[in-house]
C-alpha positions in Angstrom: 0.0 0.0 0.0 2.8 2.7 1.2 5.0 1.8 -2.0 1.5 2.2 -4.5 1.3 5.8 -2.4 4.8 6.7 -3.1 4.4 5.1 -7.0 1.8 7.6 -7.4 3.4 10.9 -5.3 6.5 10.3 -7.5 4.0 10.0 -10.7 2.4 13.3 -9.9 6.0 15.1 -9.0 7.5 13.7 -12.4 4.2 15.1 -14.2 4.4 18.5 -12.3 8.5 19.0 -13.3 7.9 17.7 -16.6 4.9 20.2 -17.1 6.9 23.1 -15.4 10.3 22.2 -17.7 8.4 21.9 -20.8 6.0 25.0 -20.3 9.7 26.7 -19.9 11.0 26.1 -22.9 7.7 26.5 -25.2 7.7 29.8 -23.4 11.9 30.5 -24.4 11.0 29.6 -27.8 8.2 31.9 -28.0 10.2 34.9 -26.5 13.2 34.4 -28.4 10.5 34.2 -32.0 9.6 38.2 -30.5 12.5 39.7 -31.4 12.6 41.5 -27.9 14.5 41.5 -25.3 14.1 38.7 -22.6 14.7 37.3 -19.1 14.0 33.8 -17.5 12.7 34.1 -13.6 10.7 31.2 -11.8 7.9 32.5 -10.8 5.9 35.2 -12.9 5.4 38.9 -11.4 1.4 38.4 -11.9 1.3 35.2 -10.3 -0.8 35.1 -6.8 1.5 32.5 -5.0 4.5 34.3 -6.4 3.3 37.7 -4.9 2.0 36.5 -1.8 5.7 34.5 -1.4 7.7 37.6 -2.7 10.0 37.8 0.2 10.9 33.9 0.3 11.2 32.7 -3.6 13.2 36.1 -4.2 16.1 35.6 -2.1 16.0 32.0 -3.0 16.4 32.9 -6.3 19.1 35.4 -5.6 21.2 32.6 -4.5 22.0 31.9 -8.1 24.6 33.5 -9.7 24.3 36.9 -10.4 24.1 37.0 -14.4 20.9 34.8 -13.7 19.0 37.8 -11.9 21.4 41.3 -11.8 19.3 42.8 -14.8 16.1 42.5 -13.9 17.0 42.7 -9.9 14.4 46.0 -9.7 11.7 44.1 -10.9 11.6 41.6 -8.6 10.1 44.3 -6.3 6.4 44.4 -5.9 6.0 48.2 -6.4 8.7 48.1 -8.8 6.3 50.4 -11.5 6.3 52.9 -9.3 9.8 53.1 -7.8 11.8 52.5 -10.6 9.4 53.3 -13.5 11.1 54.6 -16.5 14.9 53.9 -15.2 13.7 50.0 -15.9 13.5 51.0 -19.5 16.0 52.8 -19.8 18.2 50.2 -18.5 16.1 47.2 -20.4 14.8 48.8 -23.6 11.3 50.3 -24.7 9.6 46.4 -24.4 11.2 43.1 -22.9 9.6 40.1 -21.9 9.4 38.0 -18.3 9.3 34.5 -19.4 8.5 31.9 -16.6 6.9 28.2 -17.0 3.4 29.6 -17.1 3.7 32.6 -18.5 5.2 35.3 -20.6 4.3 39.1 -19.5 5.4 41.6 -21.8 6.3 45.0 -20.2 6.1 48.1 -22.4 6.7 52.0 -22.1 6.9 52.9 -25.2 3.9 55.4 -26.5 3.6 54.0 -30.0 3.4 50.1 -28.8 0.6 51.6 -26.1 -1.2 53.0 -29.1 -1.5 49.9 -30.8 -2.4 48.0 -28.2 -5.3 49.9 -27.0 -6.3 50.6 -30.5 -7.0 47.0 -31.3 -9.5 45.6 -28.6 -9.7 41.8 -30.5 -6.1 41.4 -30.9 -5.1 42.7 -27.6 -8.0 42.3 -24.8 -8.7 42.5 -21.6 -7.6 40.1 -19.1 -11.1 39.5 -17.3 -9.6 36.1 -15.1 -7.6 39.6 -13.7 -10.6 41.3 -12.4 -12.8 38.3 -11.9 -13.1 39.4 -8.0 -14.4 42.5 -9.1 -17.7 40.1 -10.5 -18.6 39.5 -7.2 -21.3 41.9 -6.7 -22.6 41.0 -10.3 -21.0 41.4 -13.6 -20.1 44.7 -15.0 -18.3 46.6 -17.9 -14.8 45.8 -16.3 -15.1 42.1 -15.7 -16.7 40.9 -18.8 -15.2 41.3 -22.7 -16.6 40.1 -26.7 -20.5 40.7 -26.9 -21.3 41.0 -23.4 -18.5 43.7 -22.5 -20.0 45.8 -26.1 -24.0 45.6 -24.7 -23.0 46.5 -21.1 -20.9 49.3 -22.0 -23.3 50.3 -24.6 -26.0 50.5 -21.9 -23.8 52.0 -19.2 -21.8 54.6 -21.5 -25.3 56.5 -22.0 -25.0 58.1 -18.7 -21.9 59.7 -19.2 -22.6 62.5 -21.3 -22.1 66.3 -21.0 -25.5 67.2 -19.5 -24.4 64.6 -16.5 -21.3 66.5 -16.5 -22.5 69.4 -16.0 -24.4 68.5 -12.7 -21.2 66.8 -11.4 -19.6 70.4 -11.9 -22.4 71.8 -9.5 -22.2 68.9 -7.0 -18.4 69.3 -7.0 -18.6 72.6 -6.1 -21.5 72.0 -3.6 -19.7 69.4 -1.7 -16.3 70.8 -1.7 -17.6 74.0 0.2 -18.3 71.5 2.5 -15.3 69.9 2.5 -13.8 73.8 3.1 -16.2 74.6 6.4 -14.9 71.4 7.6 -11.3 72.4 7.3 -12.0 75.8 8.7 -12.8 73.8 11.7 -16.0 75.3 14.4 -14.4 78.7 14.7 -14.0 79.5 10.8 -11.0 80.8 11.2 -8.6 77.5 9.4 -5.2 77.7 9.9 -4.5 74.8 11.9 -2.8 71.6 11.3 -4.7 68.5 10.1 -3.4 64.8 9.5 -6.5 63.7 7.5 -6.8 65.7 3.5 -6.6 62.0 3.0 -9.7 60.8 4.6 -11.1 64.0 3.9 -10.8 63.8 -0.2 -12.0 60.1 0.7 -15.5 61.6 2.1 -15.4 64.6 -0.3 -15.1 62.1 -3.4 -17.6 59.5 -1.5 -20.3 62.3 -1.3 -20.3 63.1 -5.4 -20.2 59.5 -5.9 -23.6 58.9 -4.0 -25.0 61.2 -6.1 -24.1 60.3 -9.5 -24.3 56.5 -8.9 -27.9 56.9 -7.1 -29.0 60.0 -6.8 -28.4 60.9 -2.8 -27.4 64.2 -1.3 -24.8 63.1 1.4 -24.4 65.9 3.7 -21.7 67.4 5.7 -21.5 67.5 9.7 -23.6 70.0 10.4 -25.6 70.2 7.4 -29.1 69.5 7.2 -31.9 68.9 5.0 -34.7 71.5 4.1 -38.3 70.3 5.9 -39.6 69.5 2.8 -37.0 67.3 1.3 -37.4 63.9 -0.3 -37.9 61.6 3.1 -35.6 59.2 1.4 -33.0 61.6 0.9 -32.7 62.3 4.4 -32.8 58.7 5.0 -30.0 57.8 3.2 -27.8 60.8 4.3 -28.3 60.0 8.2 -25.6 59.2 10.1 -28.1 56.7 12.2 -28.7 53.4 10.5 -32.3 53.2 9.1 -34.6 50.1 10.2 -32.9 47.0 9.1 -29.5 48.2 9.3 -27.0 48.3 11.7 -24.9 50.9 10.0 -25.6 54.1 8.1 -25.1 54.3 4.3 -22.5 56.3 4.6 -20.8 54.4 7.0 -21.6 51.3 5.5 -20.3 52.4 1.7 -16.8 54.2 3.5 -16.3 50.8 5.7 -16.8 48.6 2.7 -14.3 50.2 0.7 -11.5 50.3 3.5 -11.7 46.8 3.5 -12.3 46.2 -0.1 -9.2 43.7 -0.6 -10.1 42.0 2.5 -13.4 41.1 0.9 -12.6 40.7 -2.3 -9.9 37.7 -2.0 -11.1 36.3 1.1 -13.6 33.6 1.1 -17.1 35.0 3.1 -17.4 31.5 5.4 -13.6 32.2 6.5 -14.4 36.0 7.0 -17.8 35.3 8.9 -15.4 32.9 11.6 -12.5 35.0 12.0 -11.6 36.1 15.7 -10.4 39.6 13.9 -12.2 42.7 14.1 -11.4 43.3 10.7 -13.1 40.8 9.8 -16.2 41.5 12.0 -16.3 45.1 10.7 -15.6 44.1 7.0 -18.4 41.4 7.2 -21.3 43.8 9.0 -19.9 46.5 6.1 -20.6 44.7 3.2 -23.9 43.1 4.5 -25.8 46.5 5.0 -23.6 47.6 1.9 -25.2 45.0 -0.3 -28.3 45.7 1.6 -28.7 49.4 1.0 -27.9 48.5 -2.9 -31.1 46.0 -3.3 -33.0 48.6 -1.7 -32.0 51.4 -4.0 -32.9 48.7 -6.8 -36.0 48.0 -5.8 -37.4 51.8 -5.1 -35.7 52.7 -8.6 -37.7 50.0 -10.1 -41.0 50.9 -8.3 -40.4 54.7 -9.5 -39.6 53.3 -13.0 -42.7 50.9 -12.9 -45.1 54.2 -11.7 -43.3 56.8 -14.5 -41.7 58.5 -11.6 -38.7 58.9 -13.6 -36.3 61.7 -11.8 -34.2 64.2 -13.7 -30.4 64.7 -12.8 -27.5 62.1 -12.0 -28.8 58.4 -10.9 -26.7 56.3 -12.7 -28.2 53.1 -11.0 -31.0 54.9 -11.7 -30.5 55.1 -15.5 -29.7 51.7 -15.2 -32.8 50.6 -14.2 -35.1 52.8 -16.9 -32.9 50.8 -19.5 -33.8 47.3 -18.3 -37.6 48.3 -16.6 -38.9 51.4 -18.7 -40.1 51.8 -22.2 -38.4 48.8 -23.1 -40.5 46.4 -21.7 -42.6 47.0 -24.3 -40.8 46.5 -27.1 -38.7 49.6 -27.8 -35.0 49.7 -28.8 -32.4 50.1 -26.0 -30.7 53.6 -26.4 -27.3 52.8 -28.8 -29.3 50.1 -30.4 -30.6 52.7 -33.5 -34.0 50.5 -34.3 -37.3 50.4 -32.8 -38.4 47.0 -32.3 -35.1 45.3 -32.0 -34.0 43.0 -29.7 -33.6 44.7 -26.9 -30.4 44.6 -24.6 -31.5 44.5 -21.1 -29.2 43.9 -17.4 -30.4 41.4 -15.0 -30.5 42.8 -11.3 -27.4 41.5 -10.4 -25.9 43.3 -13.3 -26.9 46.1 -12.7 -25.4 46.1 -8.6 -22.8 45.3 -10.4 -22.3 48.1 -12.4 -23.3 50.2 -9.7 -20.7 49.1 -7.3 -17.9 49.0 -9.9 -18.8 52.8 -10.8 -18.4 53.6 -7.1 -14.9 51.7 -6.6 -13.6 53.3 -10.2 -15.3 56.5 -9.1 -14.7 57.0 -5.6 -10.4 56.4 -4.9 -8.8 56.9 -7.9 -10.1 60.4 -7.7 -9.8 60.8 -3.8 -6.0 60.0 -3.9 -5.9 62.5 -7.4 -7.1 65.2 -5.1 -5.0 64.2 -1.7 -2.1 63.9 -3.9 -2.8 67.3 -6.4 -3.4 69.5 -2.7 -0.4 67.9 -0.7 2.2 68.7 -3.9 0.4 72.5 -4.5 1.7 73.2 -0.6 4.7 71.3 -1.3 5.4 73.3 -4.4 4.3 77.0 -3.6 5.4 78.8 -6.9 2.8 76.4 -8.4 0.6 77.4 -6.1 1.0 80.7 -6.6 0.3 81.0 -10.5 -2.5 78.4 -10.1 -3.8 81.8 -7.5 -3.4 84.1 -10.3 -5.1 81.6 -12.9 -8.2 81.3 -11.1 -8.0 85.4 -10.1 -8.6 85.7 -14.2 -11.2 82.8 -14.1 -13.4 83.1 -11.6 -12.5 86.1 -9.6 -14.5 86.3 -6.4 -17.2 84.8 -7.7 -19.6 82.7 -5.4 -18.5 79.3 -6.6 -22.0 78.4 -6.7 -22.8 80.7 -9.3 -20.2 79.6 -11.5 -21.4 78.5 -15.1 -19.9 75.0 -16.5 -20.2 75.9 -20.3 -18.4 78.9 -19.8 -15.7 78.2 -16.9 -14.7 73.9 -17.4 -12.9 74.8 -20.4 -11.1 77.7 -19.0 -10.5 75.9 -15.7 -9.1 72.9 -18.2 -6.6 74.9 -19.9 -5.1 76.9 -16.9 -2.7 76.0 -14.2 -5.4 73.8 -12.7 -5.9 71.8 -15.5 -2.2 71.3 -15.6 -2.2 70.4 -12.2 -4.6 67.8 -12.3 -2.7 66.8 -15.3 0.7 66.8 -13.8 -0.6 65.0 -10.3 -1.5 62.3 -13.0 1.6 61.9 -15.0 3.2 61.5 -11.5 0.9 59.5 -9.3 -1.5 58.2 -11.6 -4.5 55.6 -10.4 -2.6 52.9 -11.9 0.4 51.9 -12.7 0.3 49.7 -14.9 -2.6 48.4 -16.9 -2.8 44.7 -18.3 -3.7 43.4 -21.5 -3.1 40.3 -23.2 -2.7 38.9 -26.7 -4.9 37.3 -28.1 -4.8 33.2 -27.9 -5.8 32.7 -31.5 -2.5 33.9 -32.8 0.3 36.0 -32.4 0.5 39.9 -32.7 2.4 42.0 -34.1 3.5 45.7 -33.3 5.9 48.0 -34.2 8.4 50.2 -32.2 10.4 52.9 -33.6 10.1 51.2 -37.3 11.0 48.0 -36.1 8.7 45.1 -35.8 8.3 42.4 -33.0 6.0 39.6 -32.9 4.2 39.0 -29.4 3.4 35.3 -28.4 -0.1 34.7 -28.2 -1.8 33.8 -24.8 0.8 36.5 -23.5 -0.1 39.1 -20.6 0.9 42.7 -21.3 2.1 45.1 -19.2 1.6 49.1 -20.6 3.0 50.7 -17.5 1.5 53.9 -17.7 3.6 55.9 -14.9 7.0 54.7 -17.0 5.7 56.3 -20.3 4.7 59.4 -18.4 7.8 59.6 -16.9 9.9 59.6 -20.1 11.6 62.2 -21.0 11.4 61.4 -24.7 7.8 62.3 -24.6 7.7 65.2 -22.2 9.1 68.9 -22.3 11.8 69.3 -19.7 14.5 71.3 -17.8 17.1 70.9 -15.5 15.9 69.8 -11.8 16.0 72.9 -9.5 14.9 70.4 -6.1 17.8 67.5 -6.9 20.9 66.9 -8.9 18.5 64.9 -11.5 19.4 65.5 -14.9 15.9 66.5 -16.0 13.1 67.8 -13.8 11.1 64.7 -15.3 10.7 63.0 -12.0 9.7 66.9 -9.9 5.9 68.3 -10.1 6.3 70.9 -12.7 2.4 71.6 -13.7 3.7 74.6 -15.5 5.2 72.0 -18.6 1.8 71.2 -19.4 1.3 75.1 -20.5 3.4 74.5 -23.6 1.8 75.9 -26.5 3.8 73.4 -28.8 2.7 69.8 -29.1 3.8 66.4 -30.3 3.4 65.9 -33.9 2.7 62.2 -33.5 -0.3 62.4 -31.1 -3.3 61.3 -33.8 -1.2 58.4 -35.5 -3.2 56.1 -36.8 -2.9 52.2 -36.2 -3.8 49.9 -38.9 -6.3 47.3 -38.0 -7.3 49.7 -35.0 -10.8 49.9 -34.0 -13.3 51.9 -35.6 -16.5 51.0 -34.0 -18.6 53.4 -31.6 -18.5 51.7 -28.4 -20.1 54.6 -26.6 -18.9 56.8 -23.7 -16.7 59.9 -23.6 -15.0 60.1 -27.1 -12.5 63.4 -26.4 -9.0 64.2 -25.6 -8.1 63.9 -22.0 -6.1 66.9 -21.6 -7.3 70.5 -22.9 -5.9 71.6 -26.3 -4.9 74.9 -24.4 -2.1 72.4 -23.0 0.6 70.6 -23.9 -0.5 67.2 -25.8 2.5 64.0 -25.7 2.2 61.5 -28.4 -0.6 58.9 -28.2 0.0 56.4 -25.7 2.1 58.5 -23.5 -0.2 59.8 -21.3 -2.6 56.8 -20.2 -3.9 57.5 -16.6 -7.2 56.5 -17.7 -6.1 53.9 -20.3 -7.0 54.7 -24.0 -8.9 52.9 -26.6 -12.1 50.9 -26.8 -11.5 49.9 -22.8 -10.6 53.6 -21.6 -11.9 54.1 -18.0 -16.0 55.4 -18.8 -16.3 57.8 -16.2 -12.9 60.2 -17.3 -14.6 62.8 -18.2 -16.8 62.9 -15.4 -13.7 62.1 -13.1 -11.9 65.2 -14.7 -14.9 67.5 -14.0 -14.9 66.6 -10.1 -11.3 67.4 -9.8 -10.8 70.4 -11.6 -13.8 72.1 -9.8 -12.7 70.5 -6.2 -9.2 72.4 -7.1 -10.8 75.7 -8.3 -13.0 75.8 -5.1 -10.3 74.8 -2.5 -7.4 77.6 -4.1 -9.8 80.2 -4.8 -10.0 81.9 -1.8 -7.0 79.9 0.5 -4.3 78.2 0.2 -2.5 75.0 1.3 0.5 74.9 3.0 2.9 72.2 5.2 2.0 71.9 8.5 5.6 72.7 10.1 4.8 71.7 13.8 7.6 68.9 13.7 9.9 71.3 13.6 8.8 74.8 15.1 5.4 76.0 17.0 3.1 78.9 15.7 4.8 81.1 18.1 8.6 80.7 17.0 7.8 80.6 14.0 6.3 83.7 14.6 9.9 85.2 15.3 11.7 83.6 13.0 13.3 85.6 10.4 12.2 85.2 6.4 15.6 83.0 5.8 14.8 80.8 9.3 10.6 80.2 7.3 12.7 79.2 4.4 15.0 76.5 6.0 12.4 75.5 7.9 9.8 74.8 5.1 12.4 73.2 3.1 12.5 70.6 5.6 9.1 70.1 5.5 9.1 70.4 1.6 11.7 67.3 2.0 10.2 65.2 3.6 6.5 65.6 2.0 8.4 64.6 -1.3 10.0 61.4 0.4 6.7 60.2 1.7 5.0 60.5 -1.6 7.7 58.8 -2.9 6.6 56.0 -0.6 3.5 55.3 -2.1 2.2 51.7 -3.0 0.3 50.7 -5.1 -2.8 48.3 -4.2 -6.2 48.6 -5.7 -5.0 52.0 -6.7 -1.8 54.2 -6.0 -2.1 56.3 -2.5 -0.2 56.2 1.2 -0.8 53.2 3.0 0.6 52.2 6.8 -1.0 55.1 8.4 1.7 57.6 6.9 0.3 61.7 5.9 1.4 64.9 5.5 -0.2 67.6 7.5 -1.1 70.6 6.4 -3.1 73.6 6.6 -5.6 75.4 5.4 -5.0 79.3 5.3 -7.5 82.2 4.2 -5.2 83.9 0.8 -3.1 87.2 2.7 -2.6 85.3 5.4 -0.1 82.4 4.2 3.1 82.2 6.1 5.1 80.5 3.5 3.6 79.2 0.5 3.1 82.9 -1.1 6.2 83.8 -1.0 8.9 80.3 -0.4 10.3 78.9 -3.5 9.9 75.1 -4.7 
């Protein structure tokens, strides 16, 4: 019996090496047909076990000689994108290939392979197994691709048009005074240190969601509704939980999302019988979470079902009238051209689905945009200062509530805030890197500076997006004035972006690219007022058939959260580590300036520290304080150089 168990252990080994040995070299042989650049490692930088075992299969493998490892050492890193970004390629060349037994990733910062790629959806899609955790709410427009991905984004696109935008403008604006009263803290008066722009951006960002994804007004501490406001409304925005809840929305959506990644790859049963609070917390979360979403899907179909249908943003809403309204009796679906075709409809669960994926997609990548566009504005104050004189020209004193979208987003787009927002997302983009793959039915070829390459089908791809923005090939530079850096590539320079001349290669078109109208947002993302790289350079939101939906939208929150927040104050470092209120008080102008630097210093070093997750941001409690302070009454920022 014992040597039958051993006959078949040593079976299944043999059949494991042989499998892992001959996947190898089918893998060699397809890198080697490329014509790029590659590199053998045993374990694959996308593979689960591999990243959860980074820190014991790494130094194993760096036991081997050097010349097996020395070249791609950097890479071995987890948050290797964002350390080492563009010096990888400059050391490596534009594309190079990770070959491993099970899989070959292509890695790629060059702007005219990224335009390619994202131009041909069929030859190079997405890889949904990637975001397959993200289906677990119900299938969306990120986890699904072919005919399902074109009828859901078809359906969802609608919603994010320019009217929408508009009323995100006014929202924005609503919720960042909000966000400001907050800051000035119960007195009014501001100008006092505070650890949390983080959290804060979080909420800010959390609030506008609500209200485009469903439609709610969430309001700030002390804020409260009119007496003759919708009784849902208030409902919602309630920091009590409602009956049959034991959390508030608010609460409920904010908690969810802290523990999204806990969730997400962690099986419920094990969750629901952990001793860890986390767990406890993550679990009651996401049950009133889910909760307050069928509810929301079943009033939107009652109000659908009696022709209550509600002007303004709803995009669950929308959602709904798609699969419950007029087309229940036979009209076309909106996109679909025909009356009395077939027509495309989400189930429930899809459209939770949607709903949710809007609100992760919507909700961080914006809040750390923000956090991240504020903190380097009081980190850099001669930025600071133009982006004061911009908005002077702009908007003046007006009351931001009264400011008009047609006539001010463009402006706001092609000034110093644009650039900004621009420049935050060269630098700390969302993501880092965004996969694709090729295409199992054959390989695919591209072409890189007139040369062409041939990339194995099956293969992941890697466009790392912070590499290519980082590059100085593709971006107007000068000489560093904050380190001994050759270029100033690496520093927060939103002033590049006002440029008036452009690449030349920006519109190149890729043969075989798609031409089809998949819906959605179809513009430039930067303003033509700015500078404009080539195509494929600048890719915080992706590009293509699969660019993020909600960019424009996403834009629109940011630049009027800026406009508000720098109209009237300014932002600088909180110096406290160093110096109280009242020595600084008495310091002379060079003491400020030493004593900012320092603070300058080290707000660069910890952004440097960010890590990338579900999206790019501070993690491990770290933050940079700052303060908010009425304009005239700065102590540093109006006057200290970067």
């Amino acid at each position: 019996m014992l040597s039958t168990v051993l006959l078949l252990l040593g079976a299944a080994i043999s059949y494991c090496i042989f499998n892992i040995t001959s996947g190898l070299r089918a893998n060699i042989a397809a890198a080697k047909r490329s014509g790029l650049p590659y590199f053998i490692i045993p374990l694959s930088p996308w593979n689960r076990i591999g990243q959860i075992f980074n820190g014991v299969w790494v130094p194993l493998f760096k036991q081997l000689p050097r010349k097996y490892w020395q070249d791609i050492e950097f890479i071995l890193n987890t948050n290797w994108q964002y350390q080492e970004n563009h010096k990888v390629f400059a050391r490596l060349g534009d594309a190079f290939l990770i070959v491993s037994p099970g899989r070959i990733i292509c890695f790629t910062e060059n702007a005219e392979a990224v335009h390619q790629i994202t131009s041909k959806r069929e030859a190079f899609p997405k890889p949904t197994e990637a975001y397959a955790i993200l289906g677990q709410y119900g299938q969306n427009v990120v986890t699904l691709e072919g005919a399902q991905w074109r009828m859901h984004r078809k359906i969802t696109s609608a919603s994010f048009n320019e009217k929408n935008a508009s009323l995100v403008f006014t929202e924005s604006i609503s919720q960042t005074l909000g966000l400001i009263n907050l800051w000035l803290g119960p007195d009014g008066q501001g100008n006092k240190t505070f650890k949390t722009i983080e959290q804060d951006t979080a909420s800010l960002m959390l609030n506008i969601i609500a209200n485009i994804g469903f439609g709610l007004k969430i309001l700030w501490p002390g804020q409260e509704f009119p007496a003759d406001a919708d009784p849902r409304l208030a409902k919602y925005a309630s920091q009590e939980p409602p009956e049959g809840h034991t959390m508030s929305f608010v609460n409920a959506l904010a908690r969810t999302l802290d523990y999204l990644i806990l969730l997400l790859i962690t099986p419920k049963w094990l969750l629901k019988i952990a001793p860890s609070k986390r767990a406890k917390v993550a679990v009651e979360a996401e049950s009133n979470f889910v909760g307050y979403l069928n509810e929301f899907l079943q009033e939107k179909i009652e109000d659908v079902r009696k022709g209550n249908n509600s002007e303004g943003l709803d995009i669950m809403g929308a959602l709904v009238r798609t699969s419950y309204g007029d087309n229940e009796n036979g009209s076309a679906v909106a996109g679909s051209g025909k009356k009395g075709a077939p027509v495309a409809r989400l189930t429930d669960s899809e459209i939770i689905g949607n709903a949710f994926i809007n609100i992760v997609a919507g909700h961080e990548s914006t809040a750390n945009v923000l956090h991240f566009a504020v903190v380097e504005l009081a980190t850099n104050p001669a930025s600071q200062r133009r982006l004061h004189q911009d908005l002077d020209d702009i908007v003046g004193d007006a009351d931001p509530t009264t400011w008009d979208y047609d006539s001010k987003m463009n402006r706001l787009l092609g000034s110093m805030v644009g650039a900004s927002i621009n420049e935050t997302l060269r630098l700390v983009p969302p993501v880092v890197d965004i996969p694709k793959m090729v295409t199992p039915n054959q390989d695919q070829p591209i072409t890189i500076d007139g040369v062409r390459y041939l990339l194995p089908r099956k293969s992941t791809i890697g466009m790392v997006a912070i590499a290519s923005q980082r590059n100085p090939r593709y971006w107007p530079t000068k000489p560093s004035k904050i380190s001994d850096a050759e270029t100033d590539i690496g520093d927060f320079v939103p002033e590049r972006w006002l440029q008036t001349e452009s690449s030349k290669d920006q519109s190149v078109k890729v043969e075989g690219g798609d031409t089809e109208d998949f819906g959605g947002y179809a513009g430039s993302d930067t303003s033509a007022q700015l500078y404009r790289p080539p195509r494929g350079a600048f890719i915080p939101f992706s590009d293509g058939a699969r660019a993020c939906l909600g960019r424009r939208m996403a834009i629109v929150e940011l630049v009027s959260a800026l406009a508000v927040i720098f109209q009237k104050y300014s932002i600088e470092l909180a110096v406290d580590e160093w110096a109280s209120d009242e020595k600084v008080a008495g310091m002379s102008k060079d003491e400020k300036a030493r004593i900012y630097k320092l603070a300058q210093q080290k707000s660069r070093e910890i952004v440097k520290g960010a890590t990338s997750m579900i999206t790019l941001k501070l993690h491990g409690n770290k933050h940079i304080p700052v303060r908010l302070v009425r304009r005239g009454e700065e102590k540093f920022v109006n006057w200290v150089d970067s």
